[in-house]
C-alpha positions as CSV (number, residue, x, y, z in Angstrom):
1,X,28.9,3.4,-0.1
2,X,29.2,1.9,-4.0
3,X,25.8,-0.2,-2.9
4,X,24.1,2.2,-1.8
5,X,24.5,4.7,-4.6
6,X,23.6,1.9,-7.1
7,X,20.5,1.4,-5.4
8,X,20.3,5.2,-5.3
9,X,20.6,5.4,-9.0
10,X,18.7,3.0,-9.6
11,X,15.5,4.4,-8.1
12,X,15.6,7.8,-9.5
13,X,16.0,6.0,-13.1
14,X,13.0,4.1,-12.3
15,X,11.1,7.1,-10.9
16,X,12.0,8.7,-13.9
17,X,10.7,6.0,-16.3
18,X,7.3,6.0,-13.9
19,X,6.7,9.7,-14.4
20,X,7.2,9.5,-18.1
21,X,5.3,6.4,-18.6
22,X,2.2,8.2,-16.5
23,X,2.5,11.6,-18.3
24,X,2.5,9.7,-21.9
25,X,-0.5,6.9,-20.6
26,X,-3.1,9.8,-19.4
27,X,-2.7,11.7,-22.5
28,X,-2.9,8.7,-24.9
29,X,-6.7,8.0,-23.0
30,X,-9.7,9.3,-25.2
31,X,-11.9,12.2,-23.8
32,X,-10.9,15.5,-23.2
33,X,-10.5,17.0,-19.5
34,X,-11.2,20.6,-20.5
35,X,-14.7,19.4,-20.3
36,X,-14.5,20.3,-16.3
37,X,-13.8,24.1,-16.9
38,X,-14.8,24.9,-20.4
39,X,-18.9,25.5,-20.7
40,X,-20.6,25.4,-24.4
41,X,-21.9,28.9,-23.9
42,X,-18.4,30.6,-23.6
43,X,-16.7,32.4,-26.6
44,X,-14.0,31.0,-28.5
45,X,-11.3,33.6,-27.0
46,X,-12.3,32.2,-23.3
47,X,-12.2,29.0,-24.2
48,X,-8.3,29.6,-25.9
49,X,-7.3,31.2,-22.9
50,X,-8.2,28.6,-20.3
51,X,-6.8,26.0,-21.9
52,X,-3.3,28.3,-22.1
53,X,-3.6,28.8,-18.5
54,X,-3.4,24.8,-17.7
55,X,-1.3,24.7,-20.2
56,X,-3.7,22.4,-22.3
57,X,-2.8,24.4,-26.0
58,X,1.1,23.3,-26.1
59,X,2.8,20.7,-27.9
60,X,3.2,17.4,-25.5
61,X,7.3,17.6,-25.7
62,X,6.4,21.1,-24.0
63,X,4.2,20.2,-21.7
64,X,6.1,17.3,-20.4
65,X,9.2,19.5,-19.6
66,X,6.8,21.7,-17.5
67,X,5.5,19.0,-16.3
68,X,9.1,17.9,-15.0
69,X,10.0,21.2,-14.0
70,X,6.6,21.5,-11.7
71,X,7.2,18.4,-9.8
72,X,11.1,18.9,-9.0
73,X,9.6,22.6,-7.6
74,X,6.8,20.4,-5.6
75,X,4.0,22.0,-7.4
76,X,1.5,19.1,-9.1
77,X,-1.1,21.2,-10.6
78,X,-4.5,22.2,-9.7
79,X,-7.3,19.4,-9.4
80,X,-10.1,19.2,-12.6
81,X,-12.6,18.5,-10.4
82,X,-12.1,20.2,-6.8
83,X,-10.5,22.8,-8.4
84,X,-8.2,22.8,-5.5
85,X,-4.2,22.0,-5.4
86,X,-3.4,18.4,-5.9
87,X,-1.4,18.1,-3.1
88,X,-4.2,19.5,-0.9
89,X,-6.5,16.6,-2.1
90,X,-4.3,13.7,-1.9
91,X,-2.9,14.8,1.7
92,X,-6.0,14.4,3.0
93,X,-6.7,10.9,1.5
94,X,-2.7,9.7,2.0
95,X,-3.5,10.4,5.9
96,X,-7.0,7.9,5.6
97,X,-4.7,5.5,3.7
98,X,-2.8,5.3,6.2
99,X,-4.9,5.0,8.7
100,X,-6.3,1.9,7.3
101,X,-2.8,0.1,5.3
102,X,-0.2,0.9,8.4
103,X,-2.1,-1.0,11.2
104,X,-3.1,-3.8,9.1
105,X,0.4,-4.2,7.2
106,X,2.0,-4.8,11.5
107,X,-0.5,-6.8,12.0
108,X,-0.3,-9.0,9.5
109,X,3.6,-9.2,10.2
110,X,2.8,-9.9,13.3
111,X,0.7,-12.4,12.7
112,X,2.4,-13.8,9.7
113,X,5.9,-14.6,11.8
114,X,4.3,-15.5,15.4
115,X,2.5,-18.1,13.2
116,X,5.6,-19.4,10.9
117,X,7.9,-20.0,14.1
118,X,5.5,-21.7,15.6
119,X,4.8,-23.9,12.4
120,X,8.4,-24.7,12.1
121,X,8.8,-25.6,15.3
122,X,5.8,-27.9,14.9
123,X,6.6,-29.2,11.7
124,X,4.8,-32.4,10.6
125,X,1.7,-31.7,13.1
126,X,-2.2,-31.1,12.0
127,X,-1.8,-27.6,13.4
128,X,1.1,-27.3,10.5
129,X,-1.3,-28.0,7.9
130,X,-3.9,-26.8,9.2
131,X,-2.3,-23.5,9.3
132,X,-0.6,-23.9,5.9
133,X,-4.2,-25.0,4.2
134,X,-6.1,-21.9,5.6
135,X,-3.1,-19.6,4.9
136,X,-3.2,-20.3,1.2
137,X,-7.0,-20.3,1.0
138,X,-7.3,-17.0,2.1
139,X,-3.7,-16.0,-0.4
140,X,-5.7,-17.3,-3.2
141,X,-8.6,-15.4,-2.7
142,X,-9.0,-12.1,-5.5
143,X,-9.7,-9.2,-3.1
144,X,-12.5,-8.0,-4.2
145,X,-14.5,-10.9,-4.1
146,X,-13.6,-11.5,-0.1
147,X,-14.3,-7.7,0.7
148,X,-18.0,-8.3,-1.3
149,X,-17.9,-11.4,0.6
150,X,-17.5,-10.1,4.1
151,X,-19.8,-7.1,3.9
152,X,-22.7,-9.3,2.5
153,X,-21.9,-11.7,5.8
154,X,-21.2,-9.1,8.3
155,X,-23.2,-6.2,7.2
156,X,-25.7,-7.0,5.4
157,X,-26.6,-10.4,7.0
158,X,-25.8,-9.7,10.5
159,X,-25.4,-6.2,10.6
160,X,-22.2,-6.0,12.8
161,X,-20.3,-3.9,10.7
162,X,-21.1,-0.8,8.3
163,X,-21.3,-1.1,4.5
164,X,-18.7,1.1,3.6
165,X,-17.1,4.7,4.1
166,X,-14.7,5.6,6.7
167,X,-17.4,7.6,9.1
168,X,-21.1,8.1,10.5
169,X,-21.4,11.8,9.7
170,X,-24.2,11.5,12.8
171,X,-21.1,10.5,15.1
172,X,-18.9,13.4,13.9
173,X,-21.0,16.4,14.7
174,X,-19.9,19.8,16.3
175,X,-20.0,18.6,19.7
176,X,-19.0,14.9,19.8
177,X,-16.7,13.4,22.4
178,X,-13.3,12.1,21.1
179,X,-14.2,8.8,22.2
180,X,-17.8,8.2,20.0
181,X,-15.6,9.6,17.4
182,X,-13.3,7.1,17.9
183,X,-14.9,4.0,18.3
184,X,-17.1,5.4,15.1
185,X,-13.5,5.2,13.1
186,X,-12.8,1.8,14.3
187,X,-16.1,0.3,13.8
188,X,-15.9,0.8,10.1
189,X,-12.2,-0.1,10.2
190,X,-12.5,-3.5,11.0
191,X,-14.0,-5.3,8.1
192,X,-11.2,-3.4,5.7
193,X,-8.5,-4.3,8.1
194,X,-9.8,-8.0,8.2
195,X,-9.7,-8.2,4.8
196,X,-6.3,-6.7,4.5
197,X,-4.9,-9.0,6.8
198,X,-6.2,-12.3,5.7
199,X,-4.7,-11.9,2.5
200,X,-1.6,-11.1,3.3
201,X,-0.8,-12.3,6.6
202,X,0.4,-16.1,4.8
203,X,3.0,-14.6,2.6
204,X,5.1,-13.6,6.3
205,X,3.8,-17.2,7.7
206,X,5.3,-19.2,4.6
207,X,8.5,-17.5,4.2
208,X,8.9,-17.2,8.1
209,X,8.3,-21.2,8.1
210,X,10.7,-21.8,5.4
211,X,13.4,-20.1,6.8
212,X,13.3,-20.8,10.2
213,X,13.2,-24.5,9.2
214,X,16.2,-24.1,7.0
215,X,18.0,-22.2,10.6
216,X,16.8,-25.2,13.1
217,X,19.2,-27.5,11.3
218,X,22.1,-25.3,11.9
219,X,25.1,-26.6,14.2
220,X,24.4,-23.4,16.4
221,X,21.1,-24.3,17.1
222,X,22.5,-27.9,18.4
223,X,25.0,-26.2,20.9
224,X,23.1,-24.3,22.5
225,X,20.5,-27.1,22.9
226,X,23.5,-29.3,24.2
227,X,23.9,-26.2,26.9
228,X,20.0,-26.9,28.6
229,X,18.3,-23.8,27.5
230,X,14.8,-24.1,27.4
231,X,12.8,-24.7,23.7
232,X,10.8,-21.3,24.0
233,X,14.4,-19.6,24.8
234,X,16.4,-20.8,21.6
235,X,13.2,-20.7,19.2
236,X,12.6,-17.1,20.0
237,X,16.1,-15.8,20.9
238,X,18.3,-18.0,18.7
239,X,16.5,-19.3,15.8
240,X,13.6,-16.8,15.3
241,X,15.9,-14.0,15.7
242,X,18.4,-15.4,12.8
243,X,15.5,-16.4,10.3
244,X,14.4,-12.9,10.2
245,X,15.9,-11.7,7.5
246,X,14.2,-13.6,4.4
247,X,10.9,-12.2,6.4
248,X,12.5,-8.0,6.2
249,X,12.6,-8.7,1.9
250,X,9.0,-10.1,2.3
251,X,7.2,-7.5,4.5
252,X,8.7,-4.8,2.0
253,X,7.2,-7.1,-0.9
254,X,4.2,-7.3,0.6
255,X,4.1,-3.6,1.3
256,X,4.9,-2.9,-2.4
257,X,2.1,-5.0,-3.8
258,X,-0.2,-4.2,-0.8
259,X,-0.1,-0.9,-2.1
260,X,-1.5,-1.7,-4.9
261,X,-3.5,-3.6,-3.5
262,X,-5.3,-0.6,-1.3
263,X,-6.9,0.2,-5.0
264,X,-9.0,-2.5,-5.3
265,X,-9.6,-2.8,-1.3
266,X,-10.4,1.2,-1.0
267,X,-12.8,0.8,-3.8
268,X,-14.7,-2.4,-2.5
269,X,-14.9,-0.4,0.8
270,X,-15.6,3.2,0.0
271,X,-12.5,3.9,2.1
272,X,-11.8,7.9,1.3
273,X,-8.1,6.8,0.3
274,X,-5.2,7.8,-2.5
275,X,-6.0,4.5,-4.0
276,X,-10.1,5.3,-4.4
277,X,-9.1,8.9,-5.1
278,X,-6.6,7.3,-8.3
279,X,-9.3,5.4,-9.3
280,X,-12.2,8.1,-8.9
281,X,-9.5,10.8,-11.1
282,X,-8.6,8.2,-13.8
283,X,-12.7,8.4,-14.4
284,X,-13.0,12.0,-14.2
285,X,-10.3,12.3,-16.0
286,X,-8.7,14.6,-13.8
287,X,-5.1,14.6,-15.4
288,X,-3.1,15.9,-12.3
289,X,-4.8,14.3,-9.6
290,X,-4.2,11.2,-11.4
291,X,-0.9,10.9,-12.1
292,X,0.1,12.5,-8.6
293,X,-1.5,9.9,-7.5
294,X,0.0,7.2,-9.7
295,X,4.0,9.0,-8.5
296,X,3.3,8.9,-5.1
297,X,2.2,5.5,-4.9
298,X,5.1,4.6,-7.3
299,X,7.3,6.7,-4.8
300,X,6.6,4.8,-1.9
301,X,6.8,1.6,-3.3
302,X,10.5,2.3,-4.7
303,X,11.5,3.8,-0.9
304,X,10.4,1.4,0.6
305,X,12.4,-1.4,-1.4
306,X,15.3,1.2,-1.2
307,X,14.8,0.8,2.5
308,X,14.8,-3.0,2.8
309,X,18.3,-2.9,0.6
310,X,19.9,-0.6,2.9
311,X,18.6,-2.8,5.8
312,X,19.4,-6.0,4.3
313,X,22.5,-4.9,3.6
314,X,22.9,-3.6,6.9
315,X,22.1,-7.2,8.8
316,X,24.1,-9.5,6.3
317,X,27.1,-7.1,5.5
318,X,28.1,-9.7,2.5
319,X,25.4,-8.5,-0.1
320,X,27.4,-5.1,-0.1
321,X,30.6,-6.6,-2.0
């Protein structure tokens, strides 16, 4: 229980730091966000009174404890710019990042330790290096410039896959079968997911690789050699199954950067997500949509490592003491 509340405190000072941090960053930017909701032509007592009812006219101590006080009560404010409530507008773009980052963060798991057992139990072969050499290529690659890459070669040169956006808006009319609808959804998903997955997928492989390399030399893995089991049978039941855990810290890694990640990714795409919406509000300068947006993808970051300690301490019961 002691490790667990550490971790416990930990992440609610770091949240903590993370929401003060935001609230001081956005209101140290230049411009001023009454511009959304304050028009020239409006008197001087209007003008006073809309900015008391966001709360725009106090000191910054005072509107930071509001600020604190609205979030532990779940309210984030009203959106600048759609003028709706911020949690309105970033559920609907947390369920299209999903959409997108879940599938492509398995598969890429997936991928990444199916490909690292097999590397270490090939070690020393051209399929090895092969592997490792395209692996690394496609780490090394800034995001970006792959996702510009692939939709000038797919969909610009070939035309197998659309430009952008999440949608046809042809395919989604009153009327539409569930199936058009969803082969529409995964048509555009494909070049994002691709993307995702190329660059990530050799982190799992590597660390996989390493580990299960470091488990074949065990005396374990020589017994129950000695006893005639078959090579698929101890490389996916005995050594794969043991060299897991180095790869449970690493997904979580990955999952933690990937999230940052979905910025730049969303963006090249025009994917309707929370990391294009973060983007699109630190622009508009739409104070509460942005930093919502900067806690929750600060929050999920810090539960999912909190999730990977309890679990890590859960398969190797030593880390706890």
């Amino acid at each position: 229980m002691g490790y667990l509340a550490n971790r416990l405190i930990m992440t609610v000072i770091t949240l903590f730091v993370i929401l003060t941090v935001t609230f001081t960053m956005f209101r140290l930017m230049p411009g001023d966000p009454s511009i959304f909701f304050i028009s020239p032509q409006m008197s001087t007592e209007t003008i006073a009174r809309i900015k008391a009812q966001f709360g725009l006219d106090q000191p910054i101590h005072k509107q930071f404890t509001n600020y604190l006080g609205s979030i532990l009560h779940g309210n984030f404010g009203h959106s600048f710019f759609y003028k709706r409530p911020v949690l309105e507008v970033i559920g609907e773009r947390l369920l299209n990042t999903i959409v997108l980052f879940l599938p492509a963060a398995i598969i890429s798991y997936l991928v990444g330790v199916s490909l690292g057992r097999y590397m270490a139990w090939k070690r020393g072969g051209k399929s090895e290096k092969v592997l490792i050499f395209t692996g690394l290529s496609f780490w090394t690659f800034f995001v970006p410039w792959l996702g510009l890459l692939m939709i000038w070669v797919f969909s610009y040169k070939f035309g197998l896959f659309p430009v952008g956006g999440m949608i046809t808006p042809d395919k989604w009319l009153p009327g539409s079968s569930v199936l058009v609808k969803t082969l529409d959804l995964l048509h555009h998903l494909v070049s994002p997911l691709a993307c995702y997955v190329l660059t990530w997928f050799a982190g799992n492989m590597l660390v996989m690789r390493n580990s299960m390399l470091e488990t074949i030399g065990e005396d374990y893995i020589l017994t129950v050699r000695a006893k005639g089991l078959s090579e698929r049978k101890i490389r996916n039941k005995h050594a794969a199954r043991n060299a897991i855990l180095p790869v449970v810290t690493a997904f979580s890694m990955s999952i933690a950067y990937s999230i940052g990640g979905c910025v730049l990714l969303e963006t090249v795409f025009s994917w309707p997500g929370i990391g294009r919406t973060m983007v699109d509000s630190v622009l508009l300068r739409d104070y509460p949509l942005a930093q919502a947006s900067f806690i929750l993808i600060a929050m999920v970051v810090l539960v999912t490592n909190l999730i990977t300690d309890i679990l890590y301490a859960y398969l190797d019961p030593r880390i706890r003491y």
